[in-house]
Backbone as JSON, one array per atom type, in Angstrom:
{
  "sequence": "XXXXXXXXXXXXXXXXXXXXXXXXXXXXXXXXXXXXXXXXXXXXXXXXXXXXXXXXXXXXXXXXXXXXXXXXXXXXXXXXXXXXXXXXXXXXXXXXXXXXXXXXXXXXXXXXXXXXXXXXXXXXXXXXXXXXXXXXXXXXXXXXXXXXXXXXXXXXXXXXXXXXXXXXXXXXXXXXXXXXXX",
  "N": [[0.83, -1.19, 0.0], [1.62, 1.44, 0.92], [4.59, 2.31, -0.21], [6.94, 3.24, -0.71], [9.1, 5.87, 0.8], [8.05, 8.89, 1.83], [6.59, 12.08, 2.61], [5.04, 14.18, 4.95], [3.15, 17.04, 5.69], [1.44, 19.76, 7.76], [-0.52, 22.24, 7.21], [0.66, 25.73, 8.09], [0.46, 28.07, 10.83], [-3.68, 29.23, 11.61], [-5.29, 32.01, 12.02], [-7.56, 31.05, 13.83], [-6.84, 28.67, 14.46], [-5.2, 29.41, 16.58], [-7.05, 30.51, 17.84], [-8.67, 28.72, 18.94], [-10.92, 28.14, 17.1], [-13.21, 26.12, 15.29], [-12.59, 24.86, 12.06], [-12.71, 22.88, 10.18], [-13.61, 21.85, 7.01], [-14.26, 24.41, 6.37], [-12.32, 27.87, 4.95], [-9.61, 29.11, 5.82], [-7.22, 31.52, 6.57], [-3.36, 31.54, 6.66], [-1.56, 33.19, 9.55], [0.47, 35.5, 10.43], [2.13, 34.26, 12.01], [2.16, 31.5, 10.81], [2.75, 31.82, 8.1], [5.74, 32.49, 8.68], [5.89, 29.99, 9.61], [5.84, 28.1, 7.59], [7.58, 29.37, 5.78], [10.05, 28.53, 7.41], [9.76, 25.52, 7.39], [9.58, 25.32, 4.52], [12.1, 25.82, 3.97], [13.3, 23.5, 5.45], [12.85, 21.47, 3.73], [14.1, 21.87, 1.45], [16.54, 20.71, 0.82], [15.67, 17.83, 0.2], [14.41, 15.08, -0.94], [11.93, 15.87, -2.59], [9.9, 14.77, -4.64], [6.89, 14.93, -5.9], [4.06, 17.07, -5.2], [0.65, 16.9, -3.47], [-1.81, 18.41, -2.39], [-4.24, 19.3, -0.28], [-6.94, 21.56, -1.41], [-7.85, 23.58, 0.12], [-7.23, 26.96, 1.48], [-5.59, 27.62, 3.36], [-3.59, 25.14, 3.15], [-3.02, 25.08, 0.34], [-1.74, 27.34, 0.4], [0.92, 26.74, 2.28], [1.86, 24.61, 0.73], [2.58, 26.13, -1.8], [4.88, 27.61, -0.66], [6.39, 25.61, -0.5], [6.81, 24.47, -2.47], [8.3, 26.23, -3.95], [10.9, 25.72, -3.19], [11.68, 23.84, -5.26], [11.56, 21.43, -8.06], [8.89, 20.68, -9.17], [5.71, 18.85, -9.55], [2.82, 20.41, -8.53], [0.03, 19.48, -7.17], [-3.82, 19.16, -6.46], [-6.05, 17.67, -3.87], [-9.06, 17.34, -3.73], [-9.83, 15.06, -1.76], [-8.53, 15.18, 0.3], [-8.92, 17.17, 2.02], [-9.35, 18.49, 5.35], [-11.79, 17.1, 7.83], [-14.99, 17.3, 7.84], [-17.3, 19.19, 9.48], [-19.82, 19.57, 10.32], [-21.97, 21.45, 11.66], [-20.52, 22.74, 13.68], [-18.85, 23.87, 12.69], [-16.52, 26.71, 12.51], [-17.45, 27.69, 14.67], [-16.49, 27.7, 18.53], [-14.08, 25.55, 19.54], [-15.04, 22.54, 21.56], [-15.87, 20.24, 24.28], [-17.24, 18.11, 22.45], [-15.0, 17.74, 20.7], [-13.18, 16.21, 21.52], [-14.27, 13.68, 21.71], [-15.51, 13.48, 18.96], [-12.95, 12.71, 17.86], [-12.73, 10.4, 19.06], [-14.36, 8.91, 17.72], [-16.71, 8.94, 18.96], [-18.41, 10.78, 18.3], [-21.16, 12.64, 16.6], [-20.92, 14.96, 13.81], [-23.65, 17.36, 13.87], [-24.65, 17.43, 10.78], [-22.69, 16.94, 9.43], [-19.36, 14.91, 8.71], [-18.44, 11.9, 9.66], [-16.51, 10.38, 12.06], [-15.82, 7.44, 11.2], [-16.12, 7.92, 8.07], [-14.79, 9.82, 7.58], [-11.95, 9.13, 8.03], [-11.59, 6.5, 5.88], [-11.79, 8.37, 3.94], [-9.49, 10.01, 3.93], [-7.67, 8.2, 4.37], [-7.54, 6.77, 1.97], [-7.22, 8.92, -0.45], [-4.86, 9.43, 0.7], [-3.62, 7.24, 0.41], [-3.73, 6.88, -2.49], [-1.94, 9.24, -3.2], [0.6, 8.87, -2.36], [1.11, 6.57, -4.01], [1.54, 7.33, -6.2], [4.53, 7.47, -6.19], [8.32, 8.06, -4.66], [8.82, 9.57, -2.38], [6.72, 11.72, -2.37], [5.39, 15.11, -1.43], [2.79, 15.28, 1.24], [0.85, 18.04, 1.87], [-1.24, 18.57, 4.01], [-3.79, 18.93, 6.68], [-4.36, 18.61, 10.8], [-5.93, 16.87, 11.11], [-5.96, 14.46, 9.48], [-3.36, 13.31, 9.71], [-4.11, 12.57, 12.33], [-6.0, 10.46, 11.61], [-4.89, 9.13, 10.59], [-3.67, 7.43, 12.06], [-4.98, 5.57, 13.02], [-5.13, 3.54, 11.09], [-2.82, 2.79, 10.53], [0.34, 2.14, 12.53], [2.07, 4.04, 14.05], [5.37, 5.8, 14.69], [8.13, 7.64, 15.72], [4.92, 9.15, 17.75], [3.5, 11.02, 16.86], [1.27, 13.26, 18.28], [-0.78, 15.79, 19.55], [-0.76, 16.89, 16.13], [1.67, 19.23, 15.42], [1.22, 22.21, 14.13], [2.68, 22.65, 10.43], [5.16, 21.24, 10.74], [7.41, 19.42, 8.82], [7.85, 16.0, 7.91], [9.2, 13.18, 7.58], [8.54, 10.46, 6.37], [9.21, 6.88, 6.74], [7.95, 3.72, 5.4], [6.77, 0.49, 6.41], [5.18, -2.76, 6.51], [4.03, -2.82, 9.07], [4.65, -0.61, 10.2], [5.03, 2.95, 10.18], [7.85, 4.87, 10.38], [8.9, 7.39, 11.62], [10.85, 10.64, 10.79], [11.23, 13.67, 12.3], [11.81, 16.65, 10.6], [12.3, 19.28, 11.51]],
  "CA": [[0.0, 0.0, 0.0], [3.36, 2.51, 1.13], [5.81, 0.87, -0.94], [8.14, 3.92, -0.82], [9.4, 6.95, 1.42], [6.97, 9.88, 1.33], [6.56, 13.38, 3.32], [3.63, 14.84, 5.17], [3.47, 18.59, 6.36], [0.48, 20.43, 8.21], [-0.4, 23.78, 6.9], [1.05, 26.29, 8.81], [-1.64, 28.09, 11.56], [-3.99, 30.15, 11.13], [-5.5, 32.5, 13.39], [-8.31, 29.94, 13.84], [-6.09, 27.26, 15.39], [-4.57, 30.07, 17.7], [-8.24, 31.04, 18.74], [-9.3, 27.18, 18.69], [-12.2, 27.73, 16.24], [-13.43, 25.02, 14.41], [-12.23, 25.0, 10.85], [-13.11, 21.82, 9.15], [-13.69, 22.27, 5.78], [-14.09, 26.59, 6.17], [-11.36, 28.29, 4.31], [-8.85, 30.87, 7.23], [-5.51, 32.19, 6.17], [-2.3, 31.63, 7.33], [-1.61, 34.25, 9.9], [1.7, 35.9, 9.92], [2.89, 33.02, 12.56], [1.51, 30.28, 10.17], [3.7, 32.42, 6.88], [6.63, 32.14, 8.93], [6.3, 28.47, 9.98], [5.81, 27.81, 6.16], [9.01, 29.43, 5.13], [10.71, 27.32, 7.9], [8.98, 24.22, 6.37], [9.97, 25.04, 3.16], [13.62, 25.72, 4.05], [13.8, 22.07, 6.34], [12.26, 20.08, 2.89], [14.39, 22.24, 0.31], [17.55, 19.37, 0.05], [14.9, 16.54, 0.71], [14.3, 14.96, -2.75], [10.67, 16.19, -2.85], [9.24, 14.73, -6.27], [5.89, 15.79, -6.12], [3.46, 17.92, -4.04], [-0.02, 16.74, -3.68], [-2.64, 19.29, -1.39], [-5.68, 20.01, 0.23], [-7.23, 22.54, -1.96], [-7.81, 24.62, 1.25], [-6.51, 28.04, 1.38], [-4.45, 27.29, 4.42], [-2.92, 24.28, 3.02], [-2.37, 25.75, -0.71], [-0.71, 28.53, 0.43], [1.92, 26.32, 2.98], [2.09, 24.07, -0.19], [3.2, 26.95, -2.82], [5.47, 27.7, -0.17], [7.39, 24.76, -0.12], [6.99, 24.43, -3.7], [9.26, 26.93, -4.48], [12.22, 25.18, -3.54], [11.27, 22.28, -5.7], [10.97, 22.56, -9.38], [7.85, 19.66, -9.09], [4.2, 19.16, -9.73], [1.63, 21.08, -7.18], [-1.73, 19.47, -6.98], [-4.82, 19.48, -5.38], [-7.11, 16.27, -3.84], [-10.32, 17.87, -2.52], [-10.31, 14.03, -0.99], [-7.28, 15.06, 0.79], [-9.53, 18.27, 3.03], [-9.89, 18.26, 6.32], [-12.95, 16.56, 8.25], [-16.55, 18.14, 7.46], [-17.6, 19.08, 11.32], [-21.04, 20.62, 10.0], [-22.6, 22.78, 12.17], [-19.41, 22.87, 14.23], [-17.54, 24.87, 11.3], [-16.57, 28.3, 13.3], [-17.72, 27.69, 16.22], [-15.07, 27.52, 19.62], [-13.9, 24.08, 19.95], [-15.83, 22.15, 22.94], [-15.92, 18.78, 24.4], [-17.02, 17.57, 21.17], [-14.51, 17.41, 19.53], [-12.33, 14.75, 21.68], [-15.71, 12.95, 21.08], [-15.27, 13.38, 17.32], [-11.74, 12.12, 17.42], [-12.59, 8.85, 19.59], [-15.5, 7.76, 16.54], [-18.09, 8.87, 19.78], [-19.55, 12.16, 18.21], [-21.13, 12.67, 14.63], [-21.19, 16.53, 13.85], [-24.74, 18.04, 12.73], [-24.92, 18.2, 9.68], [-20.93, 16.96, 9.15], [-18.9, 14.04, 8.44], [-18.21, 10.68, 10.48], [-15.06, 9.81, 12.21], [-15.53, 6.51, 10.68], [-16.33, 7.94, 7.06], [-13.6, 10.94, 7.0], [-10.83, 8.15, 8.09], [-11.66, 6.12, 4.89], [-11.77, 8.99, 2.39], [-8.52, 10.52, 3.54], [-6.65, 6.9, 3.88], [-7.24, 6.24, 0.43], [-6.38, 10.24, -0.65], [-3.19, 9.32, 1.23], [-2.82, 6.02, -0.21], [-3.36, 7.47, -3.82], [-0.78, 10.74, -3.63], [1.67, 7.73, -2.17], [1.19, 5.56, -4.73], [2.03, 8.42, -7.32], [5.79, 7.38, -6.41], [8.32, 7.57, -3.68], [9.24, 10.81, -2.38], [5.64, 12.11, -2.53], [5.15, 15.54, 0.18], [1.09, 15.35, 1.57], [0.52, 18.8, 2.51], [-2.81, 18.82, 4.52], [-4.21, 18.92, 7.7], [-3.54, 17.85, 11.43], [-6.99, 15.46, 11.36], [-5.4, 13.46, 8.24], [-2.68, 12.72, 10.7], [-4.74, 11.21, 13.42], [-6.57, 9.54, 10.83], [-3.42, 7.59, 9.7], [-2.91, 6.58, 13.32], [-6.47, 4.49, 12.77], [-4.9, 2.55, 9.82], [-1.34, 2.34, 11.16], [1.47, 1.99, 13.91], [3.15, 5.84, 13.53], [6.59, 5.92, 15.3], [7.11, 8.17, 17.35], [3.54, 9.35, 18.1], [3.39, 12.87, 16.62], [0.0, 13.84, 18.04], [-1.49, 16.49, 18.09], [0.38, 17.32, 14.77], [1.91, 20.7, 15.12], [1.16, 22.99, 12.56], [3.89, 23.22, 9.85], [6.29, 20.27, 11.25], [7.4, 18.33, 8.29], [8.19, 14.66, 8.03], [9.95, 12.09, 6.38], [7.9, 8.79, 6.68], [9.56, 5.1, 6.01], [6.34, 2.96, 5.47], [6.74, -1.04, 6.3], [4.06, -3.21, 6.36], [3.57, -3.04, 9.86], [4.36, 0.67, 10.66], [5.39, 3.96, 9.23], [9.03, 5.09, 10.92], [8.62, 8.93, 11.18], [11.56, 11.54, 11.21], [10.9, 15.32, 11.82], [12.63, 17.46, 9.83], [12.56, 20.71, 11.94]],
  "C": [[0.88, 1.26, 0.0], [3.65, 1.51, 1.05], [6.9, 2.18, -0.5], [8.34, 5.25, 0.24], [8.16, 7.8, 1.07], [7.44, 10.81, 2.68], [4.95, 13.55, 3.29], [3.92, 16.4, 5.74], [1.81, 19.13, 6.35], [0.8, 21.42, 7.98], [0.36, 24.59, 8.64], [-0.48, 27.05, 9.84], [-1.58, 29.37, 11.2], [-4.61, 30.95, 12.53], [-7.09, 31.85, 13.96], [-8.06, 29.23, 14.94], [-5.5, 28.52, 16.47], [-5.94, 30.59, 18.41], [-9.21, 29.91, 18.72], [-10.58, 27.57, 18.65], [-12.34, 26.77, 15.59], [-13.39, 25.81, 13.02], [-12.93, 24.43, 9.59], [-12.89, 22.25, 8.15], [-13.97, 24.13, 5.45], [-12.68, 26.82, 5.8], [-10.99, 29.02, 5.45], [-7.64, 30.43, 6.43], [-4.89, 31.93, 7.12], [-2.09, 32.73, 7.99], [-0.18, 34.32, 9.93], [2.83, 34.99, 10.79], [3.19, 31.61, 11.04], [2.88, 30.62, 8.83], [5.21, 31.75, 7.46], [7.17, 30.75, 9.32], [6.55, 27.7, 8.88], [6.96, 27.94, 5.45], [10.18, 28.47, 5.92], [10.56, 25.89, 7.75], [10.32, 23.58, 5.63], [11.73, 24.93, 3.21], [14.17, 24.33, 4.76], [13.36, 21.4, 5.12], [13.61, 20.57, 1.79], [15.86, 21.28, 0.07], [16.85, 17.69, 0.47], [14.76, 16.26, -0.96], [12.92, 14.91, -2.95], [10.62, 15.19, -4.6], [8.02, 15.0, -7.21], [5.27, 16.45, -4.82], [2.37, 17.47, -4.11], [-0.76, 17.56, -2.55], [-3.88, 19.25, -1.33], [-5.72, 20.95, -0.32], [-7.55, 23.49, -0.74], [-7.39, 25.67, 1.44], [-5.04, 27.94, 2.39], [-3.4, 26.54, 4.15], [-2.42, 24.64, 1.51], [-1.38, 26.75, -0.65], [0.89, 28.31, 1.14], [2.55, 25.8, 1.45], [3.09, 25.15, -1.4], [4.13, 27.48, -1.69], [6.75, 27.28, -0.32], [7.85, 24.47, -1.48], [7.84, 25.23, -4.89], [10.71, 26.64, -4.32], [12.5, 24.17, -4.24], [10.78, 22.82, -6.96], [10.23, 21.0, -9.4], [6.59, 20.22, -9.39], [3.49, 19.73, -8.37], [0.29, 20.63, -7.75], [-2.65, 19.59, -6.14], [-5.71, 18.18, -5.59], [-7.99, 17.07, -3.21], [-10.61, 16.53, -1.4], [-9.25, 14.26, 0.4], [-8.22, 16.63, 2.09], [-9.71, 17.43, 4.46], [-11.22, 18.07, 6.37], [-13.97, 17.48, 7.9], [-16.7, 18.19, 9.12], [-18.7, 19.99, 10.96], [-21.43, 21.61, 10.76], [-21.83, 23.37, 13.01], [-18.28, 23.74, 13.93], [-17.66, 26.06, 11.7], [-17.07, 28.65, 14.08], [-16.15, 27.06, 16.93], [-15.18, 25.82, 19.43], [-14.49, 23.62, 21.27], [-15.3, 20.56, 23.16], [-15.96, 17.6, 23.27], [-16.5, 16.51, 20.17], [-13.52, 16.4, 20.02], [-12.91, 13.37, 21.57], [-15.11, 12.36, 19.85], [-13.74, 12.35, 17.32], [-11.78, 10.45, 17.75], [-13.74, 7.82, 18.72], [-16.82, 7.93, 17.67], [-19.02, 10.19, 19.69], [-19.25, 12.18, 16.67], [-21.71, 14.0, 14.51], [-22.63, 16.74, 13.21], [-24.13, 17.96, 11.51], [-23.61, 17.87, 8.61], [-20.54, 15.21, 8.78], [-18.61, 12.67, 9.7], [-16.95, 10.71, 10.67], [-14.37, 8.79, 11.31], [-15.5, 7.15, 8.99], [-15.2, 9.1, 6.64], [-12.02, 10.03, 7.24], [-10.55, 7.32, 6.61], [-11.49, 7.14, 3.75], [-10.06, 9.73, 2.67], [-7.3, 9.55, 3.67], [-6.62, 6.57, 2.37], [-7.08, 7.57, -0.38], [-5.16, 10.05, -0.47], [-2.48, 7.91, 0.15], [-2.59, 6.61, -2.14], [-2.42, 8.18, -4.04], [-0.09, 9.8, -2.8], [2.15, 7.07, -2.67], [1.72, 6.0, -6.02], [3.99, 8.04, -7.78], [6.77, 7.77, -5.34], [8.79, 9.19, -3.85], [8.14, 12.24, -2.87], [5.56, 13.43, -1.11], [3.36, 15.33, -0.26], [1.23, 16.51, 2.47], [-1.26, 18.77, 2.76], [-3.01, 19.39, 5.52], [-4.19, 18.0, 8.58], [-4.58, 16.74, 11.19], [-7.26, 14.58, 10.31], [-4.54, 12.54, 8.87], [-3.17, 11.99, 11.58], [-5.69, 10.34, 12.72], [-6.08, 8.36, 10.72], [-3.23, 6.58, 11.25], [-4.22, 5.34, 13.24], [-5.75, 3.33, 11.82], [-3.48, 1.74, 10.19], [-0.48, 2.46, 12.23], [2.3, 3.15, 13.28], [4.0, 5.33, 14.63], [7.39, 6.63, 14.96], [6.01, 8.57, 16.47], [3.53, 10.53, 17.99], [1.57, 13.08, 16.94], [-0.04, 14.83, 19.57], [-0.17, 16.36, 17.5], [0.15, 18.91, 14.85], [1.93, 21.63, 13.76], [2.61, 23.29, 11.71], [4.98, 22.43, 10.35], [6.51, 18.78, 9.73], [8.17, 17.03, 8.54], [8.15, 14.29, 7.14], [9.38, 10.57, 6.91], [8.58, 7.99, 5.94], [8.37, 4.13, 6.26], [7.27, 1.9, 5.45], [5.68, -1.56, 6.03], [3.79, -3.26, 7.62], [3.89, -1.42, 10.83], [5.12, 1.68, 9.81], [6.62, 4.73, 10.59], [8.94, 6.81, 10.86], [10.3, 10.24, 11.7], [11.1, 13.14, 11.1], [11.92, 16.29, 11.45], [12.9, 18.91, 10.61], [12.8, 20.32, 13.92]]
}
């Protein structure tokens, strides 16, 4: 399924995640923290042998993405399968109880997506922009990351996933070896 090396990187934050609003699928900008975590990103990937870029069409995550993409003369795409969770009626509202709910598969947002059903669409997003070839980055979001921990044995245990911390994943068949680059 990971046959080969790959990279993941969480957009940088926005002023959202610094005023823990719910995001989900709502578009927020990088704030001028988030810019700067992006150029430090991009400068920890730029002698990595990137080969492509694949993204969350997201504003947050396009904009880390063309970031990083400038030290890299590669493809930049976009998976809309690759977005963060749907959290329906939850989208810009404060974060609450909720949402450690949501993460444990024991809360299903108004109006929003399933634990169980946003795990499946962004494992096989992941598995596709993986399968592309080895040396793949996945710029997304952090609740892609705790997704993966559903499917596989991460080592170490990056969670939460800090905004803007990239990684160099070695996939086996029985876990994914993780180095952080910054």
């Amino acid at each position: 399924m990971f046959e080969h090396r790959f990279y993941f990187l969480r957009h940088g934050e926005t002023e959202w995640n610094k005023t823990h609003k719910t995001q989900g699928q709502l578009n927020s900008q990088l704030n001028a923290t988030g810019r700067g975590q992006a150029e430090r990103a991009a400068e920890a990937l730029k002698n990595e042998p990137i080969a492509r870029i694949v993204a969350s069409p997201l504003d947050r995550v396009r904009d880390t993405a063309q970031v990083v993409a400038r030290f890299h003369n590669v493809d930049l795409t976009f998976d809309d399968a690759l977005m963060e969770c749907h959290l329906g009626d939850h989208q810009g509202q404060p974060h609450g109880p909720w949402l450690a709910q949501y993460w444990e598969g024991r809360h299903d947002p108004p109006n929003g997506e399933t634990f169980a059903d946003f795990v499946e669409r962004v494992w096989a997003a992941m598995v596709r922009a993986a399968a592309l070839g080895p040396n793949t980055l996945i710029v997304a979001h952090g609740g892609l990351w705790r997704a993966a921990h559903e499917r596989v044995r991460i080592r170490p245990v990056v969670l939460p996933m800090p905004n803007a911390l990239p990684l160099r994943i070695e996939p086996t068949a029985a876990e994914w070896s993780v180095t952080q680059l910054l």
